[in-house]
C-alpha positions as CSV (number, residue, x, y, z in Angstrom):
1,X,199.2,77.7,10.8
2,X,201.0,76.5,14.2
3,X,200.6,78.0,18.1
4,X,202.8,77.4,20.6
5,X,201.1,75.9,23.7
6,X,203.0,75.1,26.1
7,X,206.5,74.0,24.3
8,X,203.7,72.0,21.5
9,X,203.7,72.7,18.5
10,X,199.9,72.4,17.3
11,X,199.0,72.7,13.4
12,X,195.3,74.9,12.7
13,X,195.9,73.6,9.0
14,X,194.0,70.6,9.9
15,X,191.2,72.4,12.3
16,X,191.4,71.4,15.9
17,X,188.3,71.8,18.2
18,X,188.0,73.4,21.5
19,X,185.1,71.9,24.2
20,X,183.7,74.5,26.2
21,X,183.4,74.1,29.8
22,X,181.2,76.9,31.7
23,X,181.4,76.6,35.7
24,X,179.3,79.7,36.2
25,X,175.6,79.3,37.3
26,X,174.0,81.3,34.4
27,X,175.3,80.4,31.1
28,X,172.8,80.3,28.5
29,X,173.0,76.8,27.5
30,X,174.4,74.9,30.4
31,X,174.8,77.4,33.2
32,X,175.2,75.4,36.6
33,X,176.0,71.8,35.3
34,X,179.8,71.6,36.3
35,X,179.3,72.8,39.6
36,X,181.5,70.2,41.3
37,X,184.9,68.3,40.9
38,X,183.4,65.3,40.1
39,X,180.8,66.7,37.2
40,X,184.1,69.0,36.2
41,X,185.7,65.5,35.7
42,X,183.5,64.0,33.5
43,X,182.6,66.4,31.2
44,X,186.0,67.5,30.6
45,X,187.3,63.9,30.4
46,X,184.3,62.9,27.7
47,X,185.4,65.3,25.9
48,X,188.6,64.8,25.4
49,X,187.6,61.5,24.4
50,X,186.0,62.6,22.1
51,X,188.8,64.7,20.3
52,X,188.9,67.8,21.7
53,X,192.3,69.5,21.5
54,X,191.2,72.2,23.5
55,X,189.2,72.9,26.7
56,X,188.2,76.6,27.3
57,X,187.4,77.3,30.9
58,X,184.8,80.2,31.9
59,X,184.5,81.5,35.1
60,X,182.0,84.3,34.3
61,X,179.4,84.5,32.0
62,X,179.1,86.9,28.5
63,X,175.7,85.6,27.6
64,X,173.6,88.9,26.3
65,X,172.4,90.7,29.3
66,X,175.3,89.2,31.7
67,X,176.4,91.6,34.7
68,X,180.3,91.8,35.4
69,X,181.2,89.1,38.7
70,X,184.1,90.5,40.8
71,X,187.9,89.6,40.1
72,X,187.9,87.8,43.3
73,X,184.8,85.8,42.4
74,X,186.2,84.9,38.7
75,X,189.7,83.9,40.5
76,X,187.5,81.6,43.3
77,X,185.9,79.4,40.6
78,X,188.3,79.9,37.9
79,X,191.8,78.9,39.6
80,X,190.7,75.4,41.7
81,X,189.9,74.1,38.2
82,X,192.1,75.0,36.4
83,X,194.9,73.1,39.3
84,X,192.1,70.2,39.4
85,X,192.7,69.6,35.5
86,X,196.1,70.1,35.5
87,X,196.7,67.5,38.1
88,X,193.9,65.1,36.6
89,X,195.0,65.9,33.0
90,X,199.0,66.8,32.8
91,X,198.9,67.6,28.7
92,X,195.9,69.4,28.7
93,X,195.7,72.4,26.6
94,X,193.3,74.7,28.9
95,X,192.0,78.1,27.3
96,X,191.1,80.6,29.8
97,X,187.8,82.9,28.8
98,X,188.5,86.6,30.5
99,X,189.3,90.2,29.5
100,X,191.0,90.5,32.7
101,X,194.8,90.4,32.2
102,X,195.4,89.9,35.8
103,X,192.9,86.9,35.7
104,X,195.2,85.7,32.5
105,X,198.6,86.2,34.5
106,X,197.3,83.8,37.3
107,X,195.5,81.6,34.9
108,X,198.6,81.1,32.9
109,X,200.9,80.4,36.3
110,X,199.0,77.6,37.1
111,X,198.7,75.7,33.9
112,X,196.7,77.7,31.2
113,X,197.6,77.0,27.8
114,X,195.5,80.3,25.9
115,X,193.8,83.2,26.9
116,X,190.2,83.8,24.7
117,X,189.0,87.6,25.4
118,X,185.8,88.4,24.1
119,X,186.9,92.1,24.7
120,X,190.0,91.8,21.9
121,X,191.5,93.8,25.0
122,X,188.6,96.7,25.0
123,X,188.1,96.3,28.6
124,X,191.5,96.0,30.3
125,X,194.4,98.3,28.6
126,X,196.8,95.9,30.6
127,X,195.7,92.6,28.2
128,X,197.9,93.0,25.5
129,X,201.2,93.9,27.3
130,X,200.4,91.1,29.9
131,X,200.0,88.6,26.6
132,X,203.4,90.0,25.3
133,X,204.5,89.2,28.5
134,X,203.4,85.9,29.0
135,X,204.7,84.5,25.4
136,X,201.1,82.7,24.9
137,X,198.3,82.7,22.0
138,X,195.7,84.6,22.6
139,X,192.2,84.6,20.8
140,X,191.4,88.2,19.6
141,X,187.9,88.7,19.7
142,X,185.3,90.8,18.2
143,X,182.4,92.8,20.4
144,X,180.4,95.4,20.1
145,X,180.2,97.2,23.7
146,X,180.1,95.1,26.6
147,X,177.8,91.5,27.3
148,X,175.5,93.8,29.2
149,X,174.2,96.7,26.1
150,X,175.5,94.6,23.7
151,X,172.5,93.7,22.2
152,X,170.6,96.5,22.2
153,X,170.7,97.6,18.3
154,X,174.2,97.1,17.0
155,X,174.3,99.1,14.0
156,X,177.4,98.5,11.2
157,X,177.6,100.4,8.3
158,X,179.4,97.2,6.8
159,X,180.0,94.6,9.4
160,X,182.8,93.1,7.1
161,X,184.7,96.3,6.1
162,X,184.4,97.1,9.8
163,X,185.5,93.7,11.4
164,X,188.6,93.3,9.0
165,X,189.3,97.0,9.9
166,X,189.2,96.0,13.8
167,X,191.1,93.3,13.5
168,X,193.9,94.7,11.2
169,X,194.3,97.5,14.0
170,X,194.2,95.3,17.0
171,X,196.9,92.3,15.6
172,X,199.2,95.6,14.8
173,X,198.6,96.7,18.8
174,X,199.7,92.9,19.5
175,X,202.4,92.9,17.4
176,X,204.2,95.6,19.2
177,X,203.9,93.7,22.2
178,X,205.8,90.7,20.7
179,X,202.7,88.7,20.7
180,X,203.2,85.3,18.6
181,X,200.4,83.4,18.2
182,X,197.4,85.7,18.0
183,X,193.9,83.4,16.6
184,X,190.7,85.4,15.3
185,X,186.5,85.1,16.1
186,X,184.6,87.0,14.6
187,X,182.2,87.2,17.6
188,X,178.8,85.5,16.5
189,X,176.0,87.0,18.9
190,X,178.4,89.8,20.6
191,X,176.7,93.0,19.4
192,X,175.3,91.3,16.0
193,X,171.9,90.6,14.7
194,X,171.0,87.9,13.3
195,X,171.4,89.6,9.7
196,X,175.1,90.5,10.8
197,X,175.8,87.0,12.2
198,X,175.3,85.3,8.9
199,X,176.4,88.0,6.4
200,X,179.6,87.1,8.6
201,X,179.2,83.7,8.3
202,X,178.8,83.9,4.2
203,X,181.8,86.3,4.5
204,X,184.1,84.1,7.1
205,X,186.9,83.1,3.9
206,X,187.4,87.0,3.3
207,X,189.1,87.2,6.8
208,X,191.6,84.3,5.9
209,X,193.6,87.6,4.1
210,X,194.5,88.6,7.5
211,X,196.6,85.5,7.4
212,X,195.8,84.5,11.1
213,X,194.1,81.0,12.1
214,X,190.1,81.5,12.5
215,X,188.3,80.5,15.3
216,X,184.5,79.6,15.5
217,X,182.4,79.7,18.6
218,X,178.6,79.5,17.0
219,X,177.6,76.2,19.3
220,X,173.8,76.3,20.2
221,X,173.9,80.6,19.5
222,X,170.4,82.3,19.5
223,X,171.4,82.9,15.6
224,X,170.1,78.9,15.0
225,X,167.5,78.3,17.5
226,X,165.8,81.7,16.8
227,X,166.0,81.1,13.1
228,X,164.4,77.9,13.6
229,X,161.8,78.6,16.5
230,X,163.6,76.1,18.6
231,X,165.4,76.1,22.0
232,X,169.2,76.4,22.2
233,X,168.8,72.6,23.8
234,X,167.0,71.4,20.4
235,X,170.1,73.3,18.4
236,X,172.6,70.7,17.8
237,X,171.9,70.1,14.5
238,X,171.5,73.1,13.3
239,X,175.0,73.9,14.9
240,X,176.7,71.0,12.8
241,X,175.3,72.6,9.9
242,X,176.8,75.6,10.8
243,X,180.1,74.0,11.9
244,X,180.2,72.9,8.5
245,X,179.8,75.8,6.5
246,X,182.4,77.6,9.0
247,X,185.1,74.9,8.3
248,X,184.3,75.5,4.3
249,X,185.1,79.1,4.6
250,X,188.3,78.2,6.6
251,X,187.7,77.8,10.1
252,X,190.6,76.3,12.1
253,X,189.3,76.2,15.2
254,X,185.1,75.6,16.2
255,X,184.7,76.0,20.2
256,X,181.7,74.1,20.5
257,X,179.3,72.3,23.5
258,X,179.6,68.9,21.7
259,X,183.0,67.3,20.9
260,X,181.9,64.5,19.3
261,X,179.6,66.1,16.5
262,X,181.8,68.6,15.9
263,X,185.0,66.3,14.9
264,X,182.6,64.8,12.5
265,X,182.0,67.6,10.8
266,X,185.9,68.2,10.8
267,X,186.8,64.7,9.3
268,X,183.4,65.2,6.4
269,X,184.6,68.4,5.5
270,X,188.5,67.5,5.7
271,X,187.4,64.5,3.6
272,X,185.9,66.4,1.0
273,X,188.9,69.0,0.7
């Protein structure tokens, strides 16, 4: 359970996490709060404080209901911070959130570590050859149609079955392209209901067959405040619950909004195993 980032070695046996940072103005929990160098900074220094291994960058949003922003638009916000961290941070390990593999190339030459597609390669044919290409790991995602439709009555006929199904095809497709280090997520909130999202979550250990390191990214999701009646800004505890169970059923990764809580629940649940 090792990538290679960058010439590091990093080991998933022990599970890392990744802090998110959204600069786009309409992110669902914390759309238009690093909208400046200096709030950039700070956030991404706090949380690497606070243990994060991993800092994934977004330049446009997937929130339910998101409309597609231009290439040139994602490439405007997306490619000063990235050179901003990398100068302020050399040994940063930046992920890059896109399904564009032109976006990836240019993220990659100036300092990405990852690429994370929500798309799994769905919306650009060029992703996985441009991976294979670029020799970096890459987080294989699962959606169902597109952040815009999404939502509107994803039906499975098993959402397990089907996921391990997707996946099994789509690490074969990266495999011919002499792609290395390829990490899973199972999507939480991409074309699930709430039913879906936690059968998958009571099913995460099945997927550790596909013998691939499992990433997490359930911080704050409509699946905890709605279950709750609460706001996504009143869902931290419910997502160090969920952290929890996630790192149980073998997580290796949780992408999360808060560092500190979530290398908590890394060091409880480590502890206990």
């Amino acid at each position: 359970m090792t990538i290679n980032c960058k010439g590091t070695l990093i080991d998933l046996s022990i599970p890392k996490v990744m802090g998110i940072l959204n600069i786009t103005p309409d992110s669902f929990f914390d759309g238009g709060a690093y909208n400046s160098d200096k709030t950039i900074l700070l956030q991404v220094e706090k949380m690497l404080y606070e243990g994060a291994t991993f800092i994934d960058v977004g330049a446009s949003s997937s929130r339910p209901g998101a409309t597609q922003i231009s290439e040139s638009l994602e490439l405007e916000r997306l490619l000063p911070t990235i050179d901003l961290l990398a100068h302020h941070f050399p040994k940063i390990l930046l992920s890059v959130d896109t399904y564009r593999s032109s976006v990836a190339k240019k993220s990659i030459e100036h300092g990405a570590a990852l690429i994370n597609d929500i798309s799994g390669g769905s919306l650009d044919r060029n992703m996985f050859k441009t991976i294979g290409e670029l020799q970096v790991p890459y987080i294989l995602m699962h959606m169902k149609g597109t952040p815009e439709n999404m939502q509107k009555s994803p039906i499975y006929k098993n959402i397990t079955q089907e996921l391990l199904f997707y996946f099994s095809q789509k690490t074969a497709a990266l495999k011919k392209e002499k792609v290395n280090d390829i990490i899973i997520d199972l999507g939480f909130g991409f074309g699930k209901t709430q039913d879906h999202n936690y059968e998958l979550l009571k099913n995460l250990d099945l997927f550790k067959m596909l013998e691939l390191p499992i990433l997490t990214g359930i911080s704050r999701k409509s699946m905890l405040y709605n279950l709750l009646n609460k706001k996504a800004s009143d869902a931290l505890n419910a997502t160090s619950i969920a952290n929890a169970i996630a790192l149980q059923k073998g997580s290796n990764i949780l992408r999360v909004h808060d560092v500190k809580e979530a290398i908590e629940a890394v060091k409880i649940v480590q502890q206990i195993s």
